[in-house]
Each structure stands twice: as structure tokens, then as C-alpha cells.
C-alpha beads as a LAMMPS data file, in Angstrom:
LAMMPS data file: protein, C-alpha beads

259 atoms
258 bonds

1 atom types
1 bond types

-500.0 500.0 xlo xhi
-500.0 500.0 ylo yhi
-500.0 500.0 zlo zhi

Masses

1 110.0

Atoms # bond

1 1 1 -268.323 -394.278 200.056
2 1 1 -265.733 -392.686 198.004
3 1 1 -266.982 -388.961 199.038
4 1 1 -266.579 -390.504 202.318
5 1 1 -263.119 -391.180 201.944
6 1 1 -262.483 -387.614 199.908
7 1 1 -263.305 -386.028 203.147
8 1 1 -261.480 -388.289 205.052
9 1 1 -258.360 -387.398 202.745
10 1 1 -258.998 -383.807 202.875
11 1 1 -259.582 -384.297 206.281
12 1 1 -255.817 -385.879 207.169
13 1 1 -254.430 -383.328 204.998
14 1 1 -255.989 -380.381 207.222
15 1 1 -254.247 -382.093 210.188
16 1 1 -251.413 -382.359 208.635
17 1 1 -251.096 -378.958 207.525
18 1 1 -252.062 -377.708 210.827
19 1 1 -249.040 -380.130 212.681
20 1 1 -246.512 -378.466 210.312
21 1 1 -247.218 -374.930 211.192
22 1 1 -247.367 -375.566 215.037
23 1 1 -244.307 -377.200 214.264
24 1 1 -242.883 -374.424 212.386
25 1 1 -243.762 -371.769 215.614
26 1 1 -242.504 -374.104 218.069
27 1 1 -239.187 -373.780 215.838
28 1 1 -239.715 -369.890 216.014
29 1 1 -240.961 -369.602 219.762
30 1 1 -237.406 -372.204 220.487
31 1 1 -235.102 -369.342 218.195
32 1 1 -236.347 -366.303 219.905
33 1 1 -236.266 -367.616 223.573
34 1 1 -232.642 -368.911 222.700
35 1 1 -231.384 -365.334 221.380
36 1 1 -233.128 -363.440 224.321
37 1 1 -231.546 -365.869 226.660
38 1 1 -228.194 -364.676 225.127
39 1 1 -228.894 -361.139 225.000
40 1 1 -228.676 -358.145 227.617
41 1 1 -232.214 -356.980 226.924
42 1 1 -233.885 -358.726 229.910
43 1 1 -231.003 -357.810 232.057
44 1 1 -230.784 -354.977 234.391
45 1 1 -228.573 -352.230 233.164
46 1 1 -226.067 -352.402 235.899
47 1 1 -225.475 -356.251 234.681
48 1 1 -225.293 -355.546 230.554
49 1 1 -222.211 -355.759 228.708
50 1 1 -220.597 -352.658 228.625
51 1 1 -218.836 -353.135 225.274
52 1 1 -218.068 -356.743 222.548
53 1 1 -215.310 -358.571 224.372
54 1 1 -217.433 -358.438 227.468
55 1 1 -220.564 -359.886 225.647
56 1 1 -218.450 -362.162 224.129
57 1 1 -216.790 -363.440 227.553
58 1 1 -220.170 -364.453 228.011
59 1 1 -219.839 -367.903 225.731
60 1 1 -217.021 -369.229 228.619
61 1 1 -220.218 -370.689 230.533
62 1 1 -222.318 -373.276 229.310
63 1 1 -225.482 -372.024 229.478
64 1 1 -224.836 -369.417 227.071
65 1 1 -222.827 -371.828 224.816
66 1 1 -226.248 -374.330 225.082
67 1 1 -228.344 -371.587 223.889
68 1 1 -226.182 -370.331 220.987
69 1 1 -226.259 -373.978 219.831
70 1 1 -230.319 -374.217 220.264
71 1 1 -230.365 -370.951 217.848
72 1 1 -227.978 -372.598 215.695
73 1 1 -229.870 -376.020 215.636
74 1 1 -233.701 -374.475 215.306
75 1 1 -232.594 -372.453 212.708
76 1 1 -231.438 -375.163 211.021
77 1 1 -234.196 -377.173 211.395
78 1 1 -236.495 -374.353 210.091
79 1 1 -234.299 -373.808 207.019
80 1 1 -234.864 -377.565 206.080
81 1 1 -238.678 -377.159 206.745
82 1 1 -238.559 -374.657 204.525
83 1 1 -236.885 -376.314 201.589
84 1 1 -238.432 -379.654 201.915
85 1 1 -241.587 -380.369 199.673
86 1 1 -244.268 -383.070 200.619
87 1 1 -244.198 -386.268 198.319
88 1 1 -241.299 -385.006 196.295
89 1 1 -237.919 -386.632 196.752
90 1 1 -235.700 -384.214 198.360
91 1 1 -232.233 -383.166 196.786
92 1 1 -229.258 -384.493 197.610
93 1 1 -229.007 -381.336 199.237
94 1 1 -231.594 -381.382 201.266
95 1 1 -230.782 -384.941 202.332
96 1 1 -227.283 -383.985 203.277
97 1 1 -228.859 -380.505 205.600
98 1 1 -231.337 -383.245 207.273
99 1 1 -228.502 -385.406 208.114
100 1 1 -226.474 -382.769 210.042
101 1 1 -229.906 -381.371 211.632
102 1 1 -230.150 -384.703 213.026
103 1 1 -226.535 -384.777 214.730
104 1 1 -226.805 -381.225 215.976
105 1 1 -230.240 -381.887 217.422
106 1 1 -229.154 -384.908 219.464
107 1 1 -225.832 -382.841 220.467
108 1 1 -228.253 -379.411 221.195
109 1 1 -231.274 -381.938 223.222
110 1 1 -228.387 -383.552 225.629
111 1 1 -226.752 -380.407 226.157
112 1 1 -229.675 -379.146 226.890
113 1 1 -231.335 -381.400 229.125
114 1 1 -228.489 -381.760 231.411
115 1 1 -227.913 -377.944 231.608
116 1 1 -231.313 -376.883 233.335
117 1 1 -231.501 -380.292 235.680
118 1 1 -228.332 -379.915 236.578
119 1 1 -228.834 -376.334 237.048
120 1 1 -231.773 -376.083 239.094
121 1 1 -230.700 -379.045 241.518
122 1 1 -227.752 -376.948 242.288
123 1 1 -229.609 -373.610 242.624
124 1 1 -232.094 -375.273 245.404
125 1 1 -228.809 -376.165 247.108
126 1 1 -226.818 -373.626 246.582
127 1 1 -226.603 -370.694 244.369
128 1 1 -223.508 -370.137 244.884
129 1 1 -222.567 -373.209 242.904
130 1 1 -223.630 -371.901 239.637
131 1 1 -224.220 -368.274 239.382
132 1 1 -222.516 -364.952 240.983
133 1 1 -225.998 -364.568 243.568
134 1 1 -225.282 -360.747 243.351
135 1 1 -226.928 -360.888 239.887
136 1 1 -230.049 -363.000 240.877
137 1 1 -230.921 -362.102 244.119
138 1 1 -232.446 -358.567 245.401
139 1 1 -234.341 -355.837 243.343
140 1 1 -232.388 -354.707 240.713
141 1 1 -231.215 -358.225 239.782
142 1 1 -232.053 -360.834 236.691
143 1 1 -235.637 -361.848 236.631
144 1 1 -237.273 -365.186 237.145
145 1 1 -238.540 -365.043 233.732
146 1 1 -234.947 -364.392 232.132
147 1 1 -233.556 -367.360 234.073
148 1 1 -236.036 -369.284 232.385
149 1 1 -235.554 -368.196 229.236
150 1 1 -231.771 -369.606 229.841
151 1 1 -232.232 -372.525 232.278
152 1 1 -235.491 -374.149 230.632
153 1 1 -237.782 -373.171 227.921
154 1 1 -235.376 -373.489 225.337
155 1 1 -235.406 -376.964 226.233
156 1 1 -239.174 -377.647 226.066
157 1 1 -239.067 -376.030 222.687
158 1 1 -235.992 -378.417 221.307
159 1 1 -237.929 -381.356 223.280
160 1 1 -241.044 -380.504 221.216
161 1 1 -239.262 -380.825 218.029
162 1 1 -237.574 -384.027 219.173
163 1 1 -240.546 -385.846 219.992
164 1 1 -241.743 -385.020 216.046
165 1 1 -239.043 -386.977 214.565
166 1 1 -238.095 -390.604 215.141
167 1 1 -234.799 -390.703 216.208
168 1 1 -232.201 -394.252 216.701
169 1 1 -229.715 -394.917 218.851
170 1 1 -226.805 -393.683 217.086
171 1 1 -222.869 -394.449 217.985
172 1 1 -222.023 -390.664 216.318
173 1 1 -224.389 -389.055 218.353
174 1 1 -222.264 -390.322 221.488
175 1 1 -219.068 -389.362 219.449
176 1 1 -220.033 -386.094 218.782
177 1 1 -221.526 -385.410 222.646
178 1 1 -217.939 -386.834 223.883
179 1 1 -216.302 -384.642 221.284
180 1 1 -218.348 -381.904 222.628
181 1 1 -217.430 -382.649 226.215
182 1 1 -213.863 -382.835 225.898
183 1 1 -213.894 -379.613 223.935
184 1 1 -215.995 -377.513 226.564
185 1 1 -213.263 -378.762 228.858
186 1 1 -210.550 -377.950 226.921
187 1 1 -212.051 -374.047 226.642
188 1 1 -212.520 -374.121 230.451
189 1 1 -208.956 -375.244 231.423
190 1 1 -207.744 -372.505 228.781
191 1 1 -209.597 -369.895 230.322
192 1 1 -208.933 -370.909 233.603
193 1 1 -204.952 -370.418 233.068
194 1 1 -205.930 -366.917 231.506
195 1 1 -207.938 -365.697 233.632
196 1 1 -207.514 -367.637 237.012
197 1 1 -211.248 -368.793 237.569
198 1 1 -213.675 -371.703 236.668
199 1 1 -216.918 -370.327 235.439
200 1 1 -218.775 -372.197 238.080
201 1 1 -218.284 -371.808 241.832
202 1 1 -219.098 -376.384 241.642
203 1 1 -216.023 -376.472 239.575
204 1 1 -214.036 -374.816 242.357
205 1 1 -214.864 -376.563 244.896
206 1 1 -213.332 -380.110 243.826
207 1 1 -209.988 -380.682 242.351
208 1 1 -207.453 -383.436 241.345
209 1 1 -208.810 -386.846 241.351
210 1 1 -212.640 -385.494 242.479
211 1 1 -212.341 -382.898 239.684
212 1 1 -211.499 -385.806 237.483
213 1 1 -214.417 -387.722 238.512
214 1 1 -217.085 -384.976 239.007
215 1 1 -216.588 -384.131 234.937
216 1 1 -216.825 -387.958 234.286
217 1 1 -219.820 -388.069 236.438
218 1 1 -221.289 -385.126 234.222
219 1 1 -220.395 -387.141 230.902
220 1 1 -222.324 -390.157 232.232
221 1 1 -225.314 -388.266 233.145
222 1 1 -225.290 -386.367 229.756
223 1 1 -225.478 -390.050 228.256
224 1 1 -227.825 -391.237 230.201
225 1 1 -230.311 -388.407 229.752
226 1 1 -229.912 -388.846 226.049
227 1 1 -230.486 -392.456 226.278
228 1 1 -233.600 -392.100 227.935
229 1 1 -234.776 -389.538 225.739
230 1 1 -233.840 -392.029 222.970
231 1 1 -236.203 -394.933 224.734
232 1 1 -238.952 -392.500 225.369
233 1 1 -238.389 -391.161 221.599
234 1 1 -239.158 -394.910 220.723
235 1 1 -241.939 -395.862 222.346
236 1 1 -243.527 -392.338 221.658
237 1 1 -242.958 -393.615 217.538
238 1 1 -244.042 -397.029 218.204
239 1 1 -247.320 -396.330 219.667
240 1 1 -247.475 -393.873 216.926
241 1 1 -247.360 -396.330 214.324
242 1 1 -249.579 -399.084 216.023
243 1 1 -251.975 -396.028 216.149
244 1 1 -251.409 -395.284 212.210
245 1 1 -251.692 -399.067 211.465
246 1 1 -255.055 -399.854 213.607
247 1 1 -256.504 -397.011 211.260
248 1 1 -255.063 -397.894 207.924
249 1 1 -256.629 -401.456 208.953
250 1 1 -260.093 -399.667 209.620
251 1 1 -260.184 -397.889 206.507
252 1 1 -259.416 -400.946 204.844
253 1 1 -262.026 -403.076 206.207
254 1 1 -265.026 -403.382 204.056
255 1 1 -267.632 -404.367 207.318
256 1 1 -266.050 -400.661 209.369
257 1 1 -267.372 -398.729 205.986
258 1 1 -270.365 -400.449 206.079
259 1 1 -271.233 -399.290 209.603

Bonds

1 1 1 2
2 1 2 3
3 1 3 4
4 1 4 5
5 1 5 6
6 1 6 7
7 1 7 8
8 1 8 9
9 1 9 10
10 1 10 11
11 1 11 12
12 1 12 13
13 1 13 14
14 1 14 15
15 1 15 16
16 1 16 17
17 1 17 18
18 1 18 19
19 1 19 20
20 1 20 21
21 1 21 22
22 1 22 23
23 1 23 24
24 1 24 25
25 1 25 26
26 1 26 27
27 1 27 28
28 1 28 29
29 1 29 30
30 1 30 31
31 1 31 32
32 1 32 33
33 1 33 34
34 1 34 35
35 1 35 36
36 1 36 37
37 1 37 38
38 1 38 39
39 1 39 40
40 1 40 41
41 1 41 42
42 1 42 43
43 1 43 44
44 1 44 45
45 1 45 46
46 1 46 47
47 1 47 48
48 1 48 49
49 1 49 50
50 1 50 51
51 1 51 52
52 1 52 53
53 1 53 54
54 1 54 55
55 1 55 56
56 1 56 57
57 1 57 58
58 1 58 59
59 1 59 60
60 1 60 61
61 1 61 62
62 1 62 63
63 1 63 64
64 1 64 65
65 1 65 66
66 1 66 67
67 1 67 68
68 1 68 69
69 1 69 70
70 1 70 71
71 1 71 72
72 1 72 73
73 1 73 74
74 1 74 75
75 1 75 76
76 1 76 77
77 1 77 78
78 1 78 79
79 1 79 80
80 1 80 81
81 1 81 82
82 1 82 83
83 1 83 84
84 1 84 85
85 1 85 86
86 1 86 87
87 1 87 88
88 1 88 89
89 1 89 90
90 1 90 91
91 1 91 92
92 1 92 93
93 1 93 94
94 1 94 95
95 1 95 96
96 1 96 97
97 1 97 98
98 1 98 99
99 1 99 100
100 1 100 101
101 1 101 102
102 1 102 103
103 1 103 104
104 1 104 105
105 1 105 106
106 1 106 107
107 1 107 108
108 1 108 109
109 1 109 110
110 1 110 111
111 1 111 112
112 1 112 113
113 1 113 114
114 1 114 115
115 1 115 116
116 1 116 117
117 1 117 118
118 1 118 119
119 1 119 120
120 1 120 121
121 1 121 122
122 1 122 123
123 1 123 124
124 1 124 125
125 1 125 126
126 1 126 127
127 1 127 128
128 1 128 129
129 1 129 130
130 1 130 131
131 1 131 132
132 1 132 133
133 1 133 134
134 1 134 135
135 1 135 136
136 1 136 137
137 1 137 138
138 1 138 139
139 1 139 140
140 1 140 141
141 1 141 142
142 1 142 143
143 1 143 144
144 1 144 145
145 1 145 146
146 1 146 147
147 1 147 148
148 1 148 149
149 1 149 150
150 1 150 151
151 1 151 152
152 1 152 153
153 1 153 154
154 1 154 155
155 1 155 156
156 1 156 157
157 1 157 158
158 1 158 159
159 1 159 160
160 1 160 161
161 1 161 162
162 1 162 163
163 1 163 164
164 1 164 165
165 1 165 166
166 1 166 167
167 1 167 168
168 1 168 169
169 1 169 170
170 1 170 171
171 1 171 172
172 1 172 173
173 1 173 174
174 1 174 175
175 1 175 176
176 1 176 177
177 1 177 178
178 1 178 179
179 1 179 180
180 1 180 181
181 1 181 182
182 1 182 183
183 1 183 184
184 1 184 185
185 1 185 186
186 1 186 187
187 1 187 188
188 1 188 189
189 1 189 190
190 1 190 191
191 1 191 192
192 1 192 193
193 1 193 194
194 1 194 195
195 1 195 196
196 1 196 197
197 1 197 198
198 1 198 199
199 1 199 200
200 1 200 201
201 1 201 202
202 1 202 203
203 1 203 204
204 1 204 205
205 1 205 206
206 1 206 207
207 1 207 208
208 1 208 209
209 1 209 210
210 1 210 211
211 1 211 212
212 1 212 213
213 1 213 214
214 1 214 215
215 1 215 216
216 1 216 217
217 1 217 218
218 1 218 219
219 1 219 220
220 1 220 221
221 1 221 222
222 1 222 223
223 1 223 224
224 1 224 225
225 1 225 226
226 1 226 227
227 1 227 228
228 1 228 229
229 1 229 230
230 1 230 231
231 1 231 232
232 1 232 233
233 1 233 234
234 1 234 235
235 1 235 236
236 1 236 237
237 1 237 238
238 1 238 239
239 1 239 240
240 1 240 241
241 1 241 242
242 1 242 243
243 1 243 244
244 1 244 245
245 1 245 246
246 1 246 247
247 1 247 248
248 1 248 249
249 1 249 250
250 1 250 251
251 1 251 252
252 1 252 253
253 1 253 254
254 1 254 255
255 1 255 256
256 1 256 257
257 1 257 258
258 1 258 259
């Protein structure tokens, strides 16, 4: 019986080895789709930044700002990986780095859900809307694959790693996704009266009162996406446990060693 439940020890401790380094490369895969997303390399030439304020300029849309904020967020997350040891209590340190990870993974996972849903709908209606179509449509133009890599698999990446922690309905995570909000705007309004554009072509087309209410709108549906994620991040957990504790009770039970 007890090399029975050696094995089974040794056993659990395989799998949980294993979960921590597909963990650790989903981290890795979610870091290096982010930077390529933000780089020129899967660009055609004609489209690359021809010198640092132009790459730069690049940060005024929010795709680009979503992905430097999934780089920033992963590699935070793998830092604290990193540093954390199992069954030790973790410095106060460490505690304090877990904390924040926690805050900018909520902000980085509603960001980034609402970017590439909100993206997609409105390049199936009209490109137009959110992109110059000269640089995604004909030959020498951005690849499929490159859209992706900025409009979507940074997102199942940071979903992946959400799903692996149990996460609570938090009023700060709303603060700092409103705080967030208002501060994109801010940006946008500033570099609207510099340089005399919106960064999306949806933008544009509503102003006063409907420009008022379309970035409301896009608050509420940032909220709600998060909330959801938050309910599904629950029940996820709590079948999770139930699942832990129906084995625990198994183990325990003298007439389930028997058999």
C-alpha cells in the first residue's frame, strides 16, 4: 500500500512538473508573438519604419499599445515563475511582484480580449474602420499570419495563463481598466490636436454626443468581457477543486485501496 502511494506521489509530482514547464513556454510562445507583433520583421519593406520616431508613432494605436503590455505582463509573469520555489514561503518580495502580476494580467486579458473581437467584427464589415487597407490588401501587403500575431494569438497565450490561476472579482481591477481607458483617450485626443487624425477610420466617423457614447459603449464591453472571463475563471477553479477533493476523498478511503 504505501509503495502504492510512493508512486502515486511521484506520480502527481511528474504532472506537476510537466504543467509548470508547458506553462513556462506558453509564457515564452505569448512574449515572442507579442514582440513580433510589434516589430517590422514580418512586414513588407515598403511598410517598415524608416527610422525611431516612426516606429515609435506606432504605440498611438491600440493594438500595438495591447501587445507592448502582453510583453510587459508575460515577462513578468515568467520572472515570478522563476523566483518562486515550491513549498517554501515566498519573500515579501516575491509576494509584492505576484500582486502587481495579478493587476497587470487582468488590465493586459481585457485589453486584450476586446482588441481582436472588436477588431475582427469591424474588419468583416469594413476594413476601412480599423486599418489603412493599402497595407493589408494586395501582394506586397501585411500577411495573414502577421495580423494574427497582432489581432489574436497573443490573446490565446495570455488566456492560457489566465485560466492557470484563480482569479476574484476585484474592484481595482475595474479601477485600473477605467484608469487605463481614460488614459488611452487622453493620448488619442492629444495626438489628434497634433497631428489632425484619429488612429482609427471608426473613430472618425462619429463625433459629439455619438463619439461620447461609442467610447462609453467600448468601456462597457471591456467590462463585460472581463466579467465573463471572471465567471468562466470561476467555475473553471471550482470544478477544479471538486475534482481535487473527489480524489483526496478516494485516496483517503480505506475500501478504494482495498480494491
Amino acid at each position: 500500500m504505501f509503495k502504492h502511494l510512493e508512486e502515486m506521489k511521484k506520480s502527481d509530482g511528474s504532472t506537476r512538473n510537466l504543467g509548470k514547464r508547458l506553462r513556462s513556454t506558453n509564457l515564452l510562445l505569448g512574449i515572442i508573438t507579442s514582440v513580433y507583433g510589434n516589430l517590422d520583421i514580418g512586414k513588407p519593406y515598403r511598410l517598415r519604419s524608416l527610422n525611431l520616431f516612426e516606429f515609435l508613432s506606432r504605440f498611438y494605436h491600440l493594438t500595438h499599445v495591447g501587445l507592448l503590455l502582453t510583453t510587459a505582463t508575460l515577462c513578468m509573469g515568467l520572472v515570478h515563475k522563476s523566483n518562486s520555489c515550491p513549498g517554501q514561503s515566498s519573500p515579501r518580495g516575491s509576494f509584492l511582484l505576484y500582486n502587481i502580476y495579478l493587476y497587470m494580467l487582468a488590465l493586459t486579458i481585457a485589453v486584450e480580449t476586446f482588441i481582436p473581437v472588436t477588431f475582427w467584427v469591424l474588419w468583416h464589415i469594413d476594413k476601412s474602420l480599423v486599418v489603412n487597407t493599402a497595407s493589408y490588401v494586395g501582394n506586397d501587403s501585411i500577411s495573414f499570419f502577421f495580423n494574427l500575431c497582432m489581432h489574436g494569438l497573443p490573446t490565446i497565450f495570455l488566456l492560457v495563463e489566465f485560466f492557470c490561476i484563480e482569479f476574484f472579482n476585484t474592484p481595482g481591477h475595474y479601477a485600473l481598466i477605467f484608469g487605463f481607458f481614460i488614459g488611452y483617450l487622453l493620448t488619442m485626443y492629444v495626438c489628434y490636436v497634433v497631428n489632425g487624425y484619429w488612429p482609427y477610420g471608426v473613430v472618425t466617423m462619429v463625433s459629439g454626443v455619438n463619439r461620447i457614447g461609442f467610447f462609453a459603449v467600448c468601456f462597457l464591453s471591456i467590462c463585460f468581457m472581463y466579467y465573463s472571463l471572471i465567471v468562466l475563471n470561476r467555475i473553471i477553479w471550482r470544478k477544479k477543486k471538486e475534482f481535487s477533493s473527489r480524489g483526496a476523498a478516494g485516496e483517503s478511503d480505506p475500501s478504494a485501496k482495498k480494491k
